[in-house]
N, C-alpha and C positions, 0 to 999 in steps of 0.2 A: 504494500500500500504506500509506503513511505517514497519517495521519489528526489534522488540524489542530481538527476542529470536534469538541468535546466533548459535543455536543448527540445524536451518534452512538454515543458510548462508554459501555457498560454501567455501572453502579452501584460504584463504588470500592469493595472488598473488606479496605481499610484503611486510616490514614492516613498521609499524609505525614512526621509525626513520624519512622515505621519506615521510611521509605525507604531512607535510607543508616544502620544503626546499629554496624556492624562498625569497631573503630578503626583499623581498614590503610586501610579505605575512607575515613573519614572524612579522614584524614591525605592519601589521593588526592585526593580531592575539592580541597580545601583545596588542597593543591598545583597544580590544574590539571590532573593527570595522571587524574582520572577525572570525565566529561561526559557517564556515563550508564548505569545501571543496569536489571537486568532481575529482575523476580521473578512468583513461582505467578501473582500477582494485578493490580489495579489499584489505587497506592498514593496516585493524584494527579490532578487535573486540567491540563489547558494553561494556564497563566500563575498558578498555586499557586505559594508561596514555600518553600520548605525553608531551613532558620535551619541550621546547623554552628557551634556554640563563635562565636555572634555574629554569621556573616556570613550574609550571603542572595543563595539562588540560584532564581534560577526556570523553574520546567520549561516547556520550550518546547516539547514532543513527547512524546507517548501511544498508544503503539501495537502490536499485535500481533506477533510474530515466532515463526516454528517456531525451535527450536535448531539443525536440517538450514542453514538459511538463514543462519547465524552467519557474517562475513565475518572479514578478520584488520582493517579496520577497526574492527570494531564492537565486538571484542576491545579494538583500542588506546582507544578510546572507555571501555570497561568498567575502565582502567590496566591492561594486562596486556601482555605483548609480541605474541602469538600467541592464536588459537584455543585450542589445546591446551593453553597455559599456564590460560588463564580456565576451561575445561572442569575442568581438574584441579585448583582452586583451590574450583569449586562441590564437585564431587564429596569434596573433601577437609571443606566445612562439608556436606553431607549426607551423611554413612555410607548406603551401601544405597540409594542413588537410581540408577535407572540413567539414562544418557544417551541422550535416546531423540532420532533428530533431525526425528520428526512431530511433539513436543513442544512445545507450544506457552506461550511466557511474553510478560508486557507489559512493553515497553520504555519508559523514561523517558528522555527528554534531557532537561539540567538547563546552564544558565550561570549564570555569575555576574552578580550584579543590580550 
């Protein structure tokens, strides 16, 4: 499922600047405590740099995921404790989106360089 070659990966839908813009997140990031984020779109390539307040991480992973397929990893990955804590943290920055789990978003894995 996972998908390392970018040569397969449709046309990025935005850039990397917006990946992480949110300041809890950024603060996550930064701490360690979040190695990976998911959005509508495709924000990055495999080995693109994301800068946070000077430092640089690099995404090592780009790839599809329904929301159904959400594990309580993929959660603590995303800094959150639970599924249902990160469910309800999206739902709280979207008003009126429902949580559909056919839903499909791109996942970014990101380390620190």
């Amino acid at each position: 499922m996972s998908q390392n070659n970018h040569q397969s990966l449709p046309p990025k839908t935005c850039t990397i600047e917006r990946l992480v813009t949110l300041e809890k997140d950024v603060k996550k990031v930064l701490a360690g405590e979040k190695t990976a984020t998911r959005r509508n779109g495709r924000y990055a390539d495999p080995g693109e740099i994301m800068t946070l307040e000077g430092r640089q991480f690099v995404v090592d992973k780009v790839y599809s995921q329904s929301l159904g397929e959400l594990t309580e990893d993929d959660a603590r990955r995303e800094g959150f404790a639970s599924v249902e804590e990160y469910k309800q943290s999206i739902l709280a920055i979207h008003p009126g989106m429902p949580w559909l789990p056919q839903m499909r978003v791109w996942v970014h894995e990101f380390s620190a360089v």
